[in-house]
C-alpha positions as CSV (number, residue, x, y, z in Angstrom):
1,X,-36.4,23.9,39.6
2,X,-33.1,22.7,38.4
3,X,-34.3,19.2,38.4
4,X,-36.8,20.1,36.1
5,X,-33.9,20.8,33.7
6,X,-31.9,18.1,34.4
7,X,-34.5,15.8,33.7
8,X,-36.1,17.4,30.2
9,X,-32.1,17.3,29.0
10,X,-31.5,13.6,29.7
11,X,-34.8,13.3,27.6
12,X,-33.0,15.1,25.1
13,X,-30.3,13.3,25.0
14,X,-31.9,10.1,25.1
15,X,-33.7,11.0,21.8
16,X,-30.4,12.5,20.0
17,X,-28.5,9.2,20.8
18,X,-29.8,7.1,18.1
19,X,-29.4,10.3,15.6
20,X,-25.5,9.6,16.4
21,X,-25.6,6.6,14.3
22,X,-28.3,7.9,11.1
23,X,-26.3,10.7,10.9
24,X,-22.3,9.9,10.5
25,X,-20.1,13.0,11.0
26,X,-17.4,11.5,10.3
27,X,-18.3,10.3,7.0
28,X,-20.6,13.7,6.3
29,X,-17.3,15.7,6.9
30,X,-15.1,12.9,5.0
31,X,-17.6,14.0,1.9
32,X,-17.6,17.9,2.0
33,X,-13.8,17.8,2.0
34,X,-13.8,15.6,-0.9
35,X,-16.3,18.0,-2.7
36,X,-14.5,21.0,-1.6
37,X,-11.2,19.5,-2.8
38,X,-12.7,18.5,-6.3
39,X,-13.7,22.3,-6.3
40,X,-10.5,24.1,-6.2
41,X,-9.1,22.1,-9.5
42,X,-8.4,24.2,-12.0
43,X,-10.8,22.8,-14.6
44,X,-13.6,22.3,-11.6
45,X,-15.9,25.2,-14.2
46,X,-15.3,23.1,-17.6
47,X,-18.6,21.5,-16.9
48,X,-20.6,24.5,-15.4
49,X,-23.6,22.1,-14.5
50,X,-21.9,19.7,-12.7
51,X,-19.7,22.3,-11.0
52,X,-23.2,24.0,-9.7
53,X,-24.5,20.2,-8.7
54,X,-21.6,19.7,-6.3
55,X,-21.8,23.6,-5.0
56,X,-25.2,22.6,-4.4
57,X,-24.2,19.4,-2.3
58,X,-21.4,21.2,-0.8
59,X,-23.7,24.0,0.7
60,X,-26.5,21.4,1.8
61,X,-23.7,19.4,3.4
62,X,-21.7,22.7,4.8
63,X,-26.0,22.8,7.0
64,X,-26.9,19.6,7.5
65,X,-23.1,19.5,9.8
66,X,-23.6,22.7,11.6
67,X,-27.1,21.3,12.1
68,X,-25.9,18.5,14.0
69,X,-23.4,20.6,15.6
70,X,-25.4,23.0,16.9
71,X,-27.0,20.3,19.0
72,X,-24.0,19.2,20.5
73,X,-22.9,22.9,21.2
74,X,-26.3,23.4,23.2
75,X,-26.6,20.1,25.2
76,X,-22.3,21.1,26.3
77,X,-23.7,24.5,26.9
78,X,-26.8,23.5,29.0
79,X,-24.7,21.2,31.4
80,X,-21.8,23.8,31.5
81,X,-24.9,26.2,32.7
82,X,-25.8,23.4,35.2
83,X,-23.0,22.5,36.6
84,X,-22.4,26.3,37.3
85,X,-25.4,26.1,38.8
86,X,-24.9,23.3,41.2
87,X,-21.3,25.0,42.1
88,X,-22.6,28.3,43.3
89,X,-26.1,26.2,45.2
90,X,-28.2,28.5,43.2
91,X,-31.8,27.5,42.9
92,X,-31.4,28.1,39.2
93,X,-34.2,31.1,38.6
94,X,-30.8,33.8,37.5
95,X,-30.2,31.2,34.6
96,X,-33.9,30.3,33.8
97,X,-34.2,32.1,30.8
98,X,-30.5,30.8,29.4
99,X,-32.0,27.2,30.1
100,X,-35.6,27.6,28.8
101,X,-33.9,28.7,25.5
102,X,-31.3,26.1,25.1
103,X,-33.6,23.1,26.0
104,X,-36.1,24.7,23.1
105,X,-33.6,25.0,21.1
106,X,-32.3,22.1,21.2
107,X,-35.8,20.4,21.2
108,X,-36.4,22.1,18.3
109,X,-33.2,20.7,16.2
110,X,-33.9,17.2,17.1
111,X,-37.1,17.3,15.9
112,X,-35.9,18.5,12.5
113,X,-33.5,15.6,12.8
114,X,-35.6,13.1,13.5
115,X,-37.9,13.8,10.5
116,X,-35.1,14.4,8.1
117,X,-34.1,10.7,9.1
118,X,-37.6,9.9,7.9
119,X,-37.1,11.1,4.2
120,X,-35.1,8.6,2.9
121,X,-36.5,8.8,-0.2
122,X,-35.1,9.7,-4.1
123,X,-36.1,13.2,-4.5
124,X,-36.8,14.1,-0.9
125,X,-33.9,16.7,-0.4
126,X,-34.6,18.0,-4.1
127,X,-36.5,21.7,-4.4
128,X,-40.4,21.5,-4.8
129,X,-42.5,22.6,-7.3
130,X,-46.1,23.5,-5.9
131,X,-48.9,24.2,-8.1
132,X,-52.4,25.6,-6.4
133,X,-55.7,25.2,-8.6
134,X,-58.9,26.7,-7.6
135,X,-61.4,24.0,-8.1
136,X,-65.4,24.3,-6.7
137,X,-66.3,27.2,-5.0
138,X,-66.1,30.0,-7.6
139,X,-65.1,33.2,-6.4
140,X,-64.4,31.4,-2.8
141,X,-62.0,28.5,-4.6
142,X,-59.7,31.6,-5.8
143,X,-59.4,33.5,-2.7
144,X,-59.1,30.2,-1.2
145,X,-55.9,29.2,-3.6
146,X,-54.7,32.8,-2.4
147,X,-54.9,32.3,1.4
148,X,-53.0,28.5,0.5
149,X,-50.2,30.0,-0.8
150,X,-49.4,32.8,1.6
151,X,-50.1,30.1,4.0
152,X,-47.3,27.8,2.2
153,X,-45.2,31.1,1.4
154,X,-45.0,31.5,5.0
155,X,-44.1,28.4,6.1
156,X,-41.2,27.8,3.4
157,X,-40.2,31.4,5.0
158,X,-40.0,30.2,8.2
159,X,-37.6,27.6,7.5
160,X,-35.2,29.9,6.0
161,X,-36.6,28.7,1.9
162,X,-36.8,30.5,-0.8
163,X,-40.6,31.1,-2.4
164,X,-39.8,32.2,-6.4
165,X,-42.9,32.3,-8.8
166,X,-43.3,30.4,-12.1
167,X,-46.8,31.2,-12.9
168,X,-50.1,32.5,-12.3
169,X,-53.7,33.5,-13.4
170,X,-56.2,35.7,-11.7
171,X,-59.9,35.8,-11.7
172,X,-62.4,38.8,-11.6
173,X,-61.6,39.7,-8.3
174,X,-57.6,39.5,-8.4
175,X,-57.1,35.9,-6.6
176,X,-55.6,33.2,-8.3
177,X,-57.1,31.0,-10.4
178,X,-53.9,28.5,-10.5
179,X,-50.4,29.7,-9.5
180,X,-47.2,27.8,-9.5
181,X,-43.8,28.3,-7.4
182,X,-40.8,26.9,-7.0
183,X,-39.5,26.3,-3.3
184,X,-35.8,26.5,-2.7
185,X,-34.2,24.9,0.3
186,X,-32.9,21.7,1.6
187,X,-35.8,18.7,1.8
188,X,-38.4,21.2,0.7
189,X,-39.7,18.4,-1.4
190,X,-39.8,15.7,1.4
191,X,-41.4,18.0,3.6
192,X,-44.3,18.9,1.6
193,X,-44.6,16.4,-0.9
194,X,-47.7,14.5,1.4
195,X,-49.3,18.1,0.6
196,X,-50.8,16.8,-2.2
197,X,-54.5,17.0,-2.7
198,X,-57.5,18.9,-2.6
199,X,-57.5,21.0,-0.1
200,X,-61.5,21.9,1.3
201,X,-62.8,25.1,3.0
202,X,-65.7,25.5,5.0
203,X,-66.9,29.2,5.7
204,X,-69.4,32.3,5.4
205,X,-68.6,33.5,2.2
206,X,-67.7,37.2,2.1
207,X,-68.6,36.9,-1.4
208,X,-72.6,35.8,-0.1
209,X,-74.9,38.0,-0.3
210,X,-77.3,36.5,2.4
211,X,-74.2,35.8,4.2
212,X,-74.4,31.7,3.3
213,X,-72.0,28.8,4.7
214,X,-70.2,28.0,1.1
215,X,-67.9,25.1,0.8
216,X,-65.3,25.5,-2.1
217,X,-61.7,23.5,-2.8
218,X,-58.7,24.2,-4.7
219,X,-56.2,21.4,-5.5
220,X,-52.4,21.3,-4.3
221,X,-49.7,19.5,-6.5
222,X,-46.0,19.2,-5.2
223,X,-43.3,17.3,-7.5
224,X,-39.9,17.3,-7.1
225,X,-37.1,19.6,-9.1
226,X,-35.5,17.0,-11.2
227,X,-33.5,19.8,-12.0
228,X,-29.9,17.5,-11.1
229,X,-31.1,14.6,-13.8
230,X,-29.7,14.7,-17.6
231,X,-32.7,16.2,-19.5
232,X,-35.0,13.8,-21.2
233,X,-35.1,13.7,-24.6
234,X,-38.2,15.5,-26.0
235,X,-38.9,15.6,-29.6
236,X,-39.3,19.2,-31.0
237,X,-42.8,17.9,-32.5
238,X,-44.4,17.1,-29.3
239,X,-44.2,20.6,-27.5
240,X,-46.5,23.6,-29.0
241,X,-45.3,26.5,-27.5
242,X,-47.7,29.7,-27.5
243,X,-46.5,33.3,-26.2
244,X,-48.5,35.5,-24.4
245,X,-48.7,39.2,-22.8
246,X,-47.9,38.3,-19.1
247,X,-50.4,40.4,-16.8
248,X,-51.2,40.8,-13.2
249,X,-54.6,40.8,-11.0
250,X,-57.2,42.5,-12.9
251,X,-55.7,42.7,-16.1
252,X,-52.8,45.5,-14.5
253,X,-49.8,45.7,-15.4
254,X,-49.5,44.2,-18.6
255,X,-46.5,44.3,-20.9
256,X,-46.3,45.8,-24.6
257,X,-44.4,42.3,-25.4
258,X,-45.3,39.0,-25.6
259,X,-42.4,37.6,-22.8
260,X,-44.6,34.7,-21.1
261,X,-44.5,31.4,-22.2
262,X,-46.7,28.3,-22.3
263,X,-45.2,25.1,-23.5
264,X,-47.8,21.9,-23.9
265,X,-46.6,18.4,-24.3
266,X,-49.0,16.9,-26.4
267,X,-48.4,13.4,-26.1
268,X,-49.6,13.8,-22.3
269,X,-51.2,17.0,-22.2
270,X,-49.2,18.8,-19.9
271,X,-49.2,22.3,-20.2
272,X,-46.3,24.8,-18.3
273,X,-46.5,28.3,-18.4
274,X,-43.7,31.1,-17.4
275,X,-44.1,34.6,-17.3
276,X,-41.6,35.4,-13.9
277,X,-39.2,36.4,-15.9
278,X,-39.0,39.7,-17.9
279,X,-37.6,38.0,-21.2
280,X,-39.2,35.4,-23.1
281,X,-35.9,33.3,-23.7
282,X,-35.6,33.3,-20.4
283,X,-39.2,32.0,-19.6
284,X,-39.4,29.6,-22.4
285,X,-36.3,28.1,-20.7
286,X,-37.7,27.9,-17.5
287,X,-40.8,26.4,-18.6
288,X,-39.1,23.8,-20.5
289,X,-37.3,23.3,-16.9
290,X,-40.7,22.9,-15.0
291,X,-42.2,21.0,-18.0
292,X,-38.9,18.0,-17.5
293,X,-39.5,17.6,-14.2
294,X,-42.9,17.0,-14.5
295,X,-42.4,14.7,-17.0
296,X,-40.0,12.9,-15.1
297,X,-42.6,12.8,-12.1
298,X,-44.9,11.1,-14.3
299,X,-42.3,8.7,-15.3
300,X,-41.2,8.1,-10.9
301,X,-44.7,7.7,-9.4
302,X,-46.6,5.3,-12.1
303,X,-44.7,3.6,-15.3
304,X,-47.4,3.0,-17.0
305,X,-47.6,2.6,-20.8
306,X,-50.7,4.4,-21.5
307,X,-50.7,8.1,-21.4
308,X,-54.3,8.3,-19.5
309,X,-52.7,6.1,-16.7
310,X,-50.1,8.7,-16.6
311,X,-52.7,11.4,-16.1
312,X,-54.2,13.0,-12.6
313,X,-57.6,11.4,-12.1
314,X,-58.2,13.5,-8.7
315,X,-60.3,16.6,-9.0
316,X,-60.7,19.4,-6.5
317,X,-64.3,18.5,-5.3
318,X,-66.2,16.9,-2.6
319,X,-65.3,13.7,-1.6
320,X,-61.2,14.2,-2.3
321,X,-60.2,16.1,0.3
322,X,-57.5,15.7,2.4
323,X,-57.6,18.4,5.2
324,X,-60.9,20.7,5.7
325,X,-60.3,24.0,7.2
326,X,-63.8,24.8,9.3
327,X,-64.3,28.2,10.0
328,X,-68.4,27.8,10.5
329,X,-69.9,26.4,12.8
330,X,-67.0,25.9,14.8
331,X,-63.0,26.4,13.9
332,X,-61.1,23.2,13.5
333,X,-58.2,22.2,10.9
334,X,-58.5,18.2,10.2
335,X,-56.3,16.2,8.2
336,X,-58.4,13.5,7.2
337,X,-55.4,10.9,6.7
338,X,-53.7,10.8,10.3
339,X,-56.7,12.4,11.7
340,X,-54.4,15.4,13.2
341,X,-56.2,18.5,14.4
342,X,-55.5,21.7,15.1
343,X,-58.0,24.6,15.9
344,X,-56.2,27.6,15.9
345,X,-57.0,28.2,12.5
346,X,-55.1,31.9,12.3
347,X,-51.7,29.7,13.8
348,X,-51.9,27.6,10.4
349,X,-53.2,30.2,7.6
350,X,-51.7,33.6,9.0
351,X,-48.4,32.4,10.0
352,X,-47.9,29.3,8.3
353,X,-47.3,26.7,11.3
354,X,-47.9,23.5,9.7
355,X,-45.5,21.7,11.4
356,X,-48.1,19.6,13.2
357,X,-49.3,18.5,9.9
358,X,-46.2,17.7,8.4
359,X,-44.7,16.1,11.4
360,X,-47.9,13.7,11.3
361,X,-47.8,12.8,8.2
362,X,-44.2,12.0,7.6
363,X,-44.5,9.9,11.0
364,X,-47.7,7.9,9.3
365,X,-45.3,6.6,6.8
């Protein structure tokens, strides 16, 4: 048995030996000093948004290190284990457990670390911004944007992000018609910016009558928070701003003030509403917040000169899909761009496991 473990760690190690050089701890720990110097000047707060920008990097650094670290404290720890092991001519089975959960662990960090070494690009550490539309389908494409984003809630969850809602509308039966969030953690961009797309469910429909197979599809959009960039320069003219009475599924819970917010920029059309917060200020800024950064995704992924270049041709219908959940007649998750699979549909919906996906697509880059 205790080759078993020697072997699956030297495996381990081989694998975390090339991380040494992508990930420079000297240098990493040469930089969060510097930052942590620069914030213990005296006039560090003069410029409150650049003093929250290099909190922000200082924290992300302060992880990323005890990421890296933490694999070195586990591989030490597993041989230490080993090498007791080998002293006392135990077959290994009292320290089994010990073992099984340091290897996973450590498994487990150097996959992170290997995919983090795959997004390399601009905005992939930035926060996300993930919009869910319910497209064909009907009743089904609502309840079907629902089940996406407890499925996404979950997984952000999981990785110790923060899920905070920006928007969202209901239809008759309480599911969302289109909601937005914003998710809060280090690379939540880069991991779920290939999330993107029209998402397409096959199923009875609870909603049927006749109990009928109905196929319906509701459209993700991620974007980055380009919350870090100096604001572009909007003209006062080109927004209409409207107020509303923010409500909740059903028409419940609707406030005796207008406090929600929706800001269109007309020369492109987009349109950002905010009704999170219990202030309108404070929604109209947020709004305005969402509204730059999409802006400034137009303005990343296609420079075009024309504003219907700029705008999103996809639509969430057949033919755009890219991942089908089957649940009739069989039960099988496909991602139709790396050709992943997974058939434990409950794994991916009810828990939010979609690290298979993810994994796969960041690899297929």
């Amino acid at each position: 048995m205790i080759e078993e473990f020697e072997k699956k760690l030297k495996i381990l190690e081989e694998r975390f030996t090339p991380l040494r050089g992508f990930f420079d701890l000297k240098e990493t720990e040469k930089k969060l000093n510097d930052l942590k110097q620069k914030s213990l000047s005296e006039d560090f707060w003069i410029n409150a948004q650049e003093a929250k920008k290099i909190n922000k990097e200082i924290a992300f650094l302060e992880k990323e290190i005890a990421d890296y670290k933490n694999i070195e404290k586990d591989i030490i720890e597993v041989k230490e284990i080993l090498k007791l092991v080998a002293f006392s001519g135990d077959s290994g089975n009292e320290f089994k457990k010990d073992l099984e959960r340091l290897l996973n662990a450590i498994e487990k960090n150097l996959a992170d670390l290997e995919l983090k070494k795959l997004l390399g690009g601009k905005f992939d550490k930035n926060n996300a911004i993930l919009t869910i539309q319910a497209g064909q389908g009907g009743l089904d494409a609502q309840e079907w944007s629902s089940r996406l984003l407890k499925m996404y809630t979950l997984y952000a969850q999981k990785r110790g992000w923060k899920v905070s809602l920006i928007d969202e509308s209901f239809g008759p039966m309480g599911h969302h018609k289109e909601v937005s969030v914003e998710i809060i953690g280090p690379y939540a961009y880069g991991y779920l910016k290939k999330e993107s797309g029209v998402h397409r469910l096959v199923r009875i429909s609870p909603f049927s009558p006749n109990g009928l197979r109905h196929t319906s599809f509701a459209l993700v959009e991620v974007i980055p928070d380009f919350g870090d960039l100096p604001p572009l320069e909007i003209k006062p003219e080109d927004l209409k701003i409207d107020t509303f009475k923010a409500s909740g599924p059903g028409g419940q819970y609707v406030n005796k003030t207008e406090s929600a917010v929706r800001i269109t920029h007309l020369p492109t059309g987009i349109s950002v509403s905010c009704k999170s917060e219990r202030h309108q200020v404070a929604n109209k800024e947020r709004a305005l917040h969402i509204l730059q950064s999409k802006l400034y995704n137009l303005l990343e992924i296609q420079r075009e000169k024309t504003v219907d270049a700029l705008k999103v041709k996809v639509k969430p219908k057949w033919g755009n899909q890219i991942r089908s959940y089957v649940f009739n007649p069989y039960q099988l998750i496909k991602d139709h761009r790396t050709g992943y699979e997974e058939k434990n549909i409950e794994l991916v919906l009810e828990e939010g496991d979609l690290n298979g996906f993810i994994d796969a697509q960041l690899r297929a880059l």
